[in-house]
PATOR-196480 format. One record per residue (C-alpha): residue number from 1; x, y, z. Coordinates in steps of 0.001 Angstrom, whole numbers, plus 500000, padded with zeros to 6 digits. Each point is the difference from the previous one (the first is absolute). Last residue first. Layout:
N
SITE  NUM  X  Y  Z
...
END
This chain:
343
SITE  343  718033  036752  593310
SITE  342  496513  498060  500472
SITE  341  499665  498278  502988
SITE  340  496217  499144  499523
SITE  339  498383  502174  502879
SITE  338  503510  502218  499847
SITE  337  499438  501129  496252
SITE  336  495846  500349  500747
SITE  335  500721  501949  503563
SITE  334  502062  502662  497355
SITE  333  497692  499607  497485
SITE  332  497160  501114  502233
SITE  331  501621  502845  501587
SITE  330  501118  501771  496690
SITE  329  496114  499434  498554
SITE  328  498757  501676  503423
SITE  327  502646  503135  499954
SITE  326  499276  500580  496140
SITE  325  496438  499681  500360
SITE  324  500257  502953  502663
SITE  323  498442  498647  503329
SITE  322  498003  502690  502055
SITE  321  496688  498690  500510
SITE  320  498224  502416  502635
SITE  319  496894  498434  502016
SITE  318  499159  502104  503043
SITE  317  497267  497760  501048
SITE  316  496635  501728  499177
SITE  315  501412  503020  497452
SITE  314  502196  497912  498180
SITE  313  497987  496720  499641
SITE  312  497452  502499  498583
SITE  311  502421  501816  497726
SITE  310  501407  496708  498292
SITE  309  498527  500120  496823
SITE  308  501639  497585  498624
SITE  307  500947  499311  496243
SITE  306  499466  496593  498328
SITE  305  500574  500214  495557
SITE  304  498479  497906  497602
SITE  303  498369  496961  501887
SITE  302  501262  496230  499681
SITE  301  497066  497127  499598
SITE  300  500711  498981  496803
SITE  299  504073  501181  498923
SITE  298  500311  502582  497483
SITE  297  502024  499633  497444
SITE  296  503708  498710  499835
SITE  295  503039  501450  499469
SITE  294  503369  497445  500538
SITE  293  502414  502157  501528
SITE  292  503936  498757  500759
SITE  291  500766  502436  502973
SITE  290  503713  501801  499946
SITE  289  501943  499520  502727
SITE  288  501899  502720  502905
SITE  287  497763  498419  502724
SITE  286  498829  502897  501426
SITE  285  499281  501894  496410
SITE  284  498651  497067  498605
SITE  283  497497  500248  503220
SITE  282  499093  503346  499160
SITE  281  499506  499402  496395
SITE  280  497334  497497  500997
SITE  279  498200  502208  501951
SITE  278  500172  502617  497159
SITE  277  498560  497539  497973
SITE  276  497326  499095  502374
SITE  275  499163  503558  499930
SITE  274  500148  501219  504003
SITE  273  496480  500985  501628
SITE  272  500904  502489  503412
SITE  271  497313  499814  502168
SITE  270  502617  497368  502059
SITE  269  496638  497889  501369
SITE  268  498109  499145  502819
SITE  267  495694  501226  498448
SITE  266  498087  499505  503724
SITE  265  496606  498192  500687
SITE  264  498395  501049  503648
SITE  263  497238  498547  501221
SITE  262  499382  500825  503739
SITE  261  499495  503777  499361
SITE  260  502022  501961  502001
SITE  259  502905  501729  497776
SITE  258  502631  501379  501651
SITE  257  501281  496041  500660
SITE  256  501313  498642  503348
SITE  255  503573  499665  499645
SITE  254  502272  496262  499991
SITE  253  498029  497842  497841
SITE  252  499310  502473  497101
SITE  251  503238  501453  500351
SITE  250  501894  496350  499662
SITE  249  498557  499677  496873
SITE  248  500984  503332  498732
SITE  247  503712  499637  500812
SITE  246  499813  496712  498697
SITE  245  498888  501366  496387
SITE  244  502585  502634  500305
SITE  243  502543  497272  500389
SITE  242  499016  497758  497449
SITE  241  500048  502646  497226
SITE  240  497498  501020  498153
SITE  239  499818  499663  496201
SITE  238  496588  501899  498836
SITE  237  500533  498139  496333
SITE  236  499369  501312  496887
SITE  235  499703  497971  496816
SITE  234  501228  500596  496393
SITE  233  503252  497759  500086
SITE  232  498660  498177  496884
SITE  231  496107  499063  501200
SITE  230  502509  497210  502171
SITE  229  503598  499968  500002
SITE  228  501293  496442  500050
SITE  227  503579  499511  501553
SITE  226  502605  498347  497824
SITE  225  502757  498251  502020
SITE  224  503722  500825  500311
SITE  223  500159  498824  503568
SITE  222  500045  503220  501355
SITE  221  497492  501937  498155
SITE  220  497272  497021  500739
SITE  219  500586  499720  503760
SITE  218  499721  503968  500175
SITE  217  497017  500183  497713
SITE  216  498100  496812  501912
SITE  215  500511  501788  503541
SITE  214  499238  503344  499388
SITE  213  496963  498709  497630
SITE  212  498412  498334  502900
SITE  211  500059  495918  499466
SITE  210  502820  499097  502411
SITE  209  497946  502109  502800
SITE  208  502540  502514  501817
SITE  207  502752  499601  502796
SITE  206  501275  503268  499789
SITE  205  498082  502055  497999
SITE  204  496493  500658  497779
SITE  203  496199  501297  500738
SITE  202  498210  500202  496956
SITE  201  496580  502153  501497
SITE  200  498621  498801  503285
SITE  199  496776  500325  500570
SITE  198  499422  500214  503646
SITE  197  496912  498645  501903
SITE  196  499165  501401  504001
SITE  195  497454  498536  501899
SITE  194  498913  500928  503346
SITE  193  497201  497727  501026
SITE  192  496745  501028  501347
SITE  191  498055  497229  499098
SITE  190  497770  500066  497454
SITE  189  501749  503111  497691
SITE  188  503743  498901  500522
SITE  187  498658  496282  499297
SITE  186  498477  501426  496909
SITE  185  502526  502431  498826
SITE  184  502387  497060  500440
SITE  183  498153  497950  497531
SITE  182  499715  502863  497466
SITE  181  503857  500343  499967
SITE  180  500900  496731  500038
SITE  179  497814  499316  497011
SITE  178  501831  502867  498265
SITE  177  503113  497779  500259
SITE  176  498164  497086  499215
SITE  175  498719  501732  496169
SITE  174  503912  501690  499793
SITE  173  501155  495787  499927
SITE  172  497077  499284  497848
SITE  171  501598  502772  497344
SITE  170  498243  502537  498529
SITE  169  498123  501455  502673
SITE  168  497181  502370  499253
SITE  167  498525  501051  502982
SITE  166  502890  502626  501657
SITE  165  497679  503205  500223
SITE  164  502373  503074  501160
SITE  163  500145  501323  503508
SITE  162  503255  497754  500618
SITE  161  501344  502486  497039
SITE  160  502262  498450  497338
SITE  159  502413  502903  498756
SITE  158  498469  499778  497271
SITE  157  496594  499495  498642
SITE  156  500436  497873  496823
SITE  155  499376  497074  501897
SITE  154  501281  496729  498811
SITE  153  499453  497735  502935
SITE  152  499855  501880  503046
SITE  151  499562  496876  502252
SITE  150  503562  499100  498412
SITE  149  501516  502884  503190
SITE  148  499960  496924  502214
SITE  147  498404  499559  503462
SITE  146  501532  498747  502915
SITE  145  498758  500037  503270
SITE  144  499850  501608  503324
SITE  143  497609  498929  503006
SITE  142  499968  501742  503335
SITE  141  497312  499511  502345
SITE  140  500079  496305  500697
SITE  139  496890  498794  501467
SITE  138  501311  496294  500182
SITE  137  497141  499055  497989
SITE  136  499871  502692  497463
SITE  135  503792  500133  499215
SITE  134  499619  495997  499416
SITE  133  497307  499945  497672
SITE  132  501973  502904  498533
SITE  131  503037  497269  499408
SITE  130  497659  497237  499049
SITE  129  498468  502360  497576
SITE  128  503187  501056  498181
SITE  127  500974  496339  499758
SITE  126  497552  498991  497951
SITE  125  499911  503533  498034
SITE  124  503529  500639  498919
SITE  123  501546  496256  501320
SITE  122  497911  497584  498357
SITE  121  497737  501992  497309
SITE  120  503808  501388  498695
SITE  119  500838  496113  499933
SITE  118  497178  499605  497938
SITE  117  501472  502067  497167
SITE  116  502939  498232  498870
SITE  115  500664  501376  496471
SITE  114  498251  503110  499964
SITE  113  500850  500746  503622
SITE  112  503906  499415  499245
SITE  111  500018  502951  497132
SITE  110  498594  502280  503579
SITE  109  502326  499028  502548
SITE  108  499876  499128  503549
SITE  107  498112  497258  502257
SITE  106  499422  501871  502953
SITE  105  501447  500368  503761
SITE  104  500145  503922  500997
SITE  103  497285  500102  502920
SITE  102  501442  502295  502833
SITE  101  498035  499150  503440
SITE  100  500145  502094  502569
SITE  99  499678  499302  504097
SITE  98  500913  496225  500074
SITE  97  499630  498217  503063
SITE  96  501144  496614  499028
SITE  95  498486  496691  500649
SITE  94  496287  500449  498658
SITE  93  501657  501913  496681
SITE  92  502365  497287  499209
SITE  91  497370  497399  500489
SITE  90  497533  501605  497581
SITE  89  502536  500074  497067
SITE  88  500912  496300  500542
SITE  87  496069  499153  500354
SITE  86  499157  502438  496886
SITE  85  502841  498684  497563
SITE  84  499144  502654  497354
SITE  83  502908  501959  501338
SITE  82  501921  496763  498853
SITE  81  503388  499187  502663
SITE  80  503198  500426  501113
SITE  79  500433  501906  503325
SITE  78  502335  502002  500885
SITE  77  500571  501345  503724
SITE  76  501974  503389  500146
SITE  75  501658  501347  503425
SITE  74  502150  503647  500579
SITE  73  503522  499914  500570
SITE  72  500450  501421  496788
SITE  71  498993  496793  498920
SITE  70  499197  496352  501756
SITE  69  498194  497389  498736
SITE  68  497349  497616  500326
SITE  67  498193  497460  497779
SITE  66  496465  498458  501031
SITE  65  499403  497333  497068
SITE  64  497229  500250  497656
SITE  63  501754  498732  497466
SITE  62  503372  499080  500148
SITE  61  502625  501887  497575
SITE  60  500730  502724  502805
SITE  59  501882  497750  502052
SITE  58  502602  498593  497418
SITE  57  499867  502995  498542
SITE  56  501462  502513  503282
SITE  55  497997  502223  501076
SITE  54  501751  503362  500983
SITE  53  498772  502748  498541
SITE  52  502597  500142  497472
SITE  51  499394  495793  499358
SITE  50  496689  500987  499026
SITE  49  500739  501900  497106
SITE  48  502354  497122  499168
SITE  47  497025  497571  500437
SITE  46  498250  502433  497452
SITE  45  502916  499919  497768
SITE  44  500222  496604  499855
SITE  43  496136  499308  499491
SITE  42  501076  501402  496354
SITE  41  496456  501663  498606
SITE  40  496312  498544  500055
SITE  39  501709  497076  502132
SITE  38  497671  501173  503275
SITE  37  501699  500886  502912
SITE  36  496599  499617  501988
SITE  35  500646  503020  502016
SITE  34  499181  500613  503527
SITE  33  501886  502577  502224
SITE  32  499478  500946  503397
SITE  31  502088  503465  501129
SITE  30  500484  501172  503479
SITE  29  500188  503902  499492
SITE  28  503826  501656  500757
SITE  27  500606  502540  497296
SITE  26  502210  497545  498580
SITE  25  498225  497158  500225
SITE  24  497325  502123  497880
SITE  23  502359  500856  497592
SITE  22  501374  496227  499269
SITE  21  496260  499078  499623
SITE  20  499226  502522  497665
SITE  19  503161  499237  498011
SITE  18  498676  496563  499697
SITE  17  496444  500512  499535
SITE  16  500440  502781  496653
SITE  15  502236  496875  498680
SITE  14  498143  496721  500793
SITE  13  500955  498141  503244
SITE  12  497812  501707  502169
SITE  11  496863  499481  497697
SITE  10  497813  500688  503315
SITE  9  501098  502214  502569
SITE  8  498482  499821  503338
SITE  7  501207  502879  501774
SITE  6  500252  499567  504814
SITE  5  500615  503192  501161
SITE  4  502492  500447  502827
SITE  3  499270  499772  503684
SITE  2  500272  496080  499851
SITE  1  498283  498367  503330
END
């Protein structure tokens, strides 16, 4: 019998699941992954994600196919497959003893959601439910999940406050997102789970989303290509990087909290808001290029400024982002330049 904890980790091929995965076989938990690998962004660089914990492509590409590995010395199984798959989803859960559950699999993006939004449906709420369907039944006591810092919308009321009311959504993926929240409060409230949501605020680094600003601004400067520069620059962005946000993650799973309630929602984010101009100017700065600009209004859907209040996560898990902008933007372009080869 394994003496080590058993984390379920859904969206383990996305970014935040990646490194979270990596960290946990580090620390020496048994990991099981599932991920979809959807073609929202490059599948390539979520098989390559994969490929640093081990699974090879060729493996991970089959759905709903066992796939082991070994890292760290420590094991992972991977499984490909739709949270919203109930039968798959069930299986996993009936054949492994799994002590905490960390739910991070979503369809991303807030432009995409007003293009494409019953995919959001699908995988946000769908798939949401057939995970906390799955908490309840196998009387799993730990559940973390990801929230989003769009559930603020456009409040005025800064830095955003857990405490403060978050019912005006302006964007359908910010609507799920909030849906997550009241959905775990009810399965917390009914039957005595521990759940534990974190809204994540612009996280950026190694191994990023294609279709984050980090990652669009960097490809753009260095292949001579315009980037647009929505509401003109004049946006603020709580930019937190990836490392602080793992560090966090892995605090809720690892310590018991201060706080005892059994629904627990927690602001994981730099508290720091950076001018998206003076983001960009940081990465010209790495890269030693001037950015071509095209300004553009605002964007429907996007939000003014994001800063976290991160006091609470703080005080009940010892949360303390310490990543300079600088530091994180110099990291990324680095991984970025030996990701594509770039001299």
């Amino acid at each position: 019998m394994r003496k080590e904890k058993i984390i379920l980790i859904t969206g383990s091929a996305g970014f935040i699941g990646y490194h979270l995965c990596e960290s946990l076989l580090k620390k020496g938990f048994y990991v099981i992954g599932l991920d979809n690998v959807s073609d929202y962004y490059d599948v390539n660089l979520k098989y390559d994600r994969l490929l640093k914990l081990g699974i090879i492509k060729e493996q991970a590409s089959r759905f709903n196919k066992i796939v082991s590995s070994q890292l760290h010395g420590k094991q992972m199984q991977f499984i490909r497959t739709n949270i919203n798959n109930k039968e798959v989803v069930f299986d996993i859960f009936k054949k492994n003893r799994v002590d905490i559950v960390c739910n991070l699999a979503a369809q991303a993006g807030v432009r995409y959601s007003l293009k494409n939004p019953k995919l959001y449906i699908e995988s946000n709420i769908n798939g949401f439910f057939t995970i906390l369907e799955s908490v309840k039944h196998f009387k799993i006591k730990r559940f973390i999940y990801a929230s989003s810092s769009s559930v603020y919308g456009n409040s005025s009321m800064v830095p955003f406050s857990e405490k403060e009311n978050v019912n005006k959504p302006i964007s359908l993926y910010a609507a799920t997102k909030k849906s997550n929240e009241l959905m775990a409060y009810t399965y917390s409230h009914l039957y005595n789970i521990e759940t534990i949501g974190l809204r994540f605020f612009t996280v950026y680094g190694p191994w990023g989303r294609p279709d984050m600003a980090m990652f669009l601004f960097t490809n753009a400067i260095l292949n001579n290509e315009t980037i647009k520069v929505f509401n003109k620059g004049n946006l603020f962005r709580d930019f937190t990087y990836i490392d602080d946000i793992i560090e966090g993650l892995v605090n809720t799973i690892i310590f018991d909290s201060k706080n005892d309630s059994n629904y627990k929602l927690y602001n994981i984010g730099n508290s720091n808001p950076v001018k998206l101009t003076e983001f960009i100017k940081a990465i010209e700065k790495e890269l030693g290029l001037k950015a071509k600009k095209e300004m553009l209004s605002m964007q429907p859907g996007d939000v003014n400024k994001t800063w976290a209040d991160v006091s609470s996560l703080e005080n009940d898990y010892n949360y303390k982002p310490i990543t300079p902008i600088t530091l994180g933007v110099s990291n990324f372009i680095k991984w970025f330049k030996s990701y594509y080869s770039i001299n």
